[in-house]
C-alpha positions as CSV (number, residue, x, y, z in Angstrom):
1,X,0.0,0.0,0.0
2,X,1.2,3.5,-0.6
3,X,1.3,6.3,1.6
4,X,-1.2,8.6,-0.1
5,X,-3.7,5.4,0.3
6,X,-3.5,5.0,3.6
7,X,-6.4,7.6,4.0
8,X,-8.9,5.4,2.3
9,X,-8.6,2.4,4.5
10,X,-11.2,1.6,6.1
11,X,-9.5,1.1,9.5
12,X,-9.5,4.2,12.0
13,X,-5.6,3.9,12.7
14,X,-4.9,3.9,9.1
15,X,-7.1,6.9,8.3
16,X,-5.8,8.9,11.7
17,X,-1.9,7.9,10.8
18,X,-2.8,9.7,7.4
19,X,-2.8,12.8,9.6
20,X,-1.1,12.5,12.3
21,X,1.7,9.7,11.3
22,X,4.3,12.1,9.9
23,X,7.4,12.7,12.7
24,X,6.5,16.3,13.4
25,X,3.3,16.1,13.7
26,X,2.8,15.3,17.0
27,X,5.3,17.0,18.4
28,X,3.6,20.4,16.9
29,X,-0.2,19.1,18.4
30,X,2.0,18.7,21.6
31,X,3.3,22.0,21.9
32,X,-0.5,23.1,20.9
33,X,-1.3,21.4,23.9
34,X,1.8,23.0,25.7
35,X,0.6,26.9,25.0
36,X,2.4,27.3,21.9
37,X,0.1,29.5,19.7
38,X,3.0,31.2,17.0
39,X,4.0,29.9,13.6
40,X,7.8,31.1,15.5
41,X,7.3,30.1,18.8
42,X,6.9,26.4,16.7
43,X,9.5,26.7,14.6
44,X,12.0,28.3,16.8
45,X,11.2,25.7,19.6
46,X,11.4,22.4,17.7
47,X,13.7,23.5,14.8
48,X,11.6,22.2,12.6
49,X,11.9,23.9,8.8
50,X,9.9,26.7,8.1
51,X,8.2,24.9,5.1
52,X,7.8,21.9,6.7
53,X,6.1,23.2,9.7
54,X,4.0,25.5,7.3
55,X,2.5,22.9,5.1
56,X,2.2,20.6,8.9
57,X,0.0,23.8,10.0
58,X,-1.9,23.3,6.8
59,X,-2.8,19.6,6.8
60,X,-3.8,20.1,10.4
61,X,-5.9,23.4,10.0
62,X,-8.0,21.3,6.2
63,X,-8.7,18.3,8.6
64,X,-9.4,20.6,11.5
65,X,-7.7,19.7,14.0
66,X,-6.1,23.3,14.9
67,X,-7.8,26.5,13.3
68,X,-6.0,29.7,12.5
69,X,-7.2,33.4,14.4
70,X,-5.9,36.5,13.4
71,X,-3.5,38.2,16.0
72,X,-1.9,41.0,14.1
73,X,-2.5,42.9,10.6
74,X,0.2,44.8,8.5
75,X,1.6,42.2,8.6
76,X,-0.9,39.5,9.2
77,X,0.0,36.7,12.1
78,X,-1.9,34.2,12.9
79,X,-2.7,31.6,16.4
80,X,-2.9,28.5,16.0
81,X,-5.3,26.9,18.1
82,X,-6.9,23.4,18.9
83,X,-10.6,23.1,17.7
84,X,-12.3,20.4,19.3
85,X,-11.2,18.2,17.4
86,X,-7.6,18.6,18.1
87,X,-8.5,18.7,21.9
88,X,-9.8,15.4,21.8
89,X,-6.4,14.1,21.0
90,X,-5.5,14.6,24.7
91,X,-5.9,11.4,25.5
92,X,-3.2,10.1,22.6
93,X,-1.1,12.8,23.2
94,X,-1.0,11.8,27.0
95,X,-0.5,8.3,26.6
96,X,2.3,8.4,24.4
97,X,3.8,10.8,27.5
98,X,3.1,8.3,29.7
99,X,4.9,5.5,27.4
100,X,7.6,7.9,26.8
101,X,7.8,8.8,30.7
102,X,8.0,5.1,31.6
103,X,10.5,3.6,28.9
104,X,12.9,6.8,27.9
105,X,13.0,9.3,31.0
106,X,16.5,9.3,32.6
107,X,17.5,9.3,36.2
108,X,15.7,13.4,37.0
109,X,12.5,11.4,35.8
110,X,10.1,12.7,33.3
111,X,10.9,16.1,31.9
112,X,7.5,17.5,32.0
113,X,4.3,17.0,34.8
114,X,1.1,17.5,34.6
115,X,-0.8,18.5,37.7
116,X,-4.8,17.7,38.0
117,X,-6.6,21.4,38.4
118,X,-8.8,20.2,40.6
119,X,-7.1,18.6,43.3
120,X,-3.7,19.8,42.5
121,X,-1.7,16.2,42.4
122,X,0.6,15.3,40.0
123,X,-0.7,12.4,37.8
124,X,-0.2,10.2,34.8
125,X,-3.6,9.6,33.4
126,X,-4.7,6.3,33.0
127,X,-7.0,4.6,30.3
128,X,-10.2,3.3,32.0
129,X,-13.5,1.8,31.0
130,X,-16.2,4.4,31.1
131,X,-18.6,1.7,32.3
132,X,-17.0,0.0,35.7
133,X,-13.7,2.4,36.0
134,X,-11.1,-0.7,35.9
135,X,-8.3,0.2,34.6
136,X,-7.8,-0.9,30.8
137,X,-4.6,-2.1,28.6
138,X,-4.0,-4.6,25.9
139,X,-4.4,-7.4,28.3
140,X,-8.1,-7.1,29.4
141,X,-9.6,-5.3,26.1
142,X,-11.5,-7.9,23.4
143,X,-11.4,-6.5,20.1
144,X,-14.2,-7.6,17.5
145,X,-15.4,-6.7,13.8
146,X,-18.8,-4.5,13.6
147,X,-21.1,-7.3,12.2
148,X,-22.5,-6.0,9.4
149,X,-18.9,-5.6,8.2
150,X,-17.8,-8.4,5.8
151,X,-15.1,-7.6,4.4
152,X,-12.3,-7.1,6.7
153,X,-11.1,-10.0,8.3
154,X,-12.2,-11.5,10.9
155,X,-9.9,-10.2,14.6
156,X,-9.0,-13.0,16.8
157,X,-10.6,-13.4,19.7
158,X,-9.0,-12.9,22.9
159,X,-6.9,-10.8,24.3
160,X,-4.6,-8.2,21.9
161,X,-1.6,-9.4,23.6
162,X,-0.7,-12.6,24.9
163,X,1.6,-12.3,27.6
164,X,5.0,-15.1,27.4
């Protein structure tokens, strides 16, 4: 499969990697998430190219994820901001923290935390069923065709990772 048909899969990973799988990607939806609002503030924090990080804006801002508001005329500059689409990749942007935290932080720890508002504790949010709260990872999740959906094949059944 090439790359430019990876958007017309019809498997949800395949059509999000179309728009988020590229290696800056996520690192400019995690500054987003950070404060950063500036096409310099991006570019001068993660080095990235300035056309690179331009046409990254751009993919971003057509699938809306991020939307541009007008800061400054004469010249015109732009925010970027999260719609709420883009703030609903919290929960990705977060756990691949907490993966990054866990296998690639050195001896300090994890460079950045992230303090709960409400009750002011440091935390590393967790994934949890919505319905009895348990906490949820590859070992205790089924996964399962829709049934009206023939032609993908079938998913095993069991858990998504064996463990041994």
């Amino acid at each position: 499969m090439k790359w430019d048909e990876v958007s017309n899969q019809q498997c949800s990973v395949a059509r999000s990697s179309s728009v988020l799988g590229d290696r800056w990607t996520l690192l400019i939806l995690s500054d987003c998430f950070l404060g950063v609002r500036n096409f310099d503030q991006f570019q001068e924090r993660l080095e990235i190219p300035r056309t690179t990080l331009a046409n990254r804006l751009q993919k971003l801002e057509l699938h809306d994820v991020i939307y541009r508001k007008l800061y400054q005329t004469n010249p015109d500059r732009f925010e970027y901001r999260l719609t709420d689409k883009g703030r609903d990749l919290y929960p990705v942007l977060s756990t691949i923290l907490n993966w990054g935290d866990k296998y690639y932080s050195d001896e300090a720890g994890p460079p950045i935390l992230r303090q709960h508002v409400s009750c002011g504790h440091d935390i590393q949010p967790v994934l949890q069923c919505p319905e009895c709260e348990e906490v949820v990872d590859a070992h205790n999740v089924h996964a399962r065709t829709r049934p009206q959906y023939g032609s993908y094949p079938d998913v095993k059944r069991g858990p998504i990772l064996r463990r041994g």
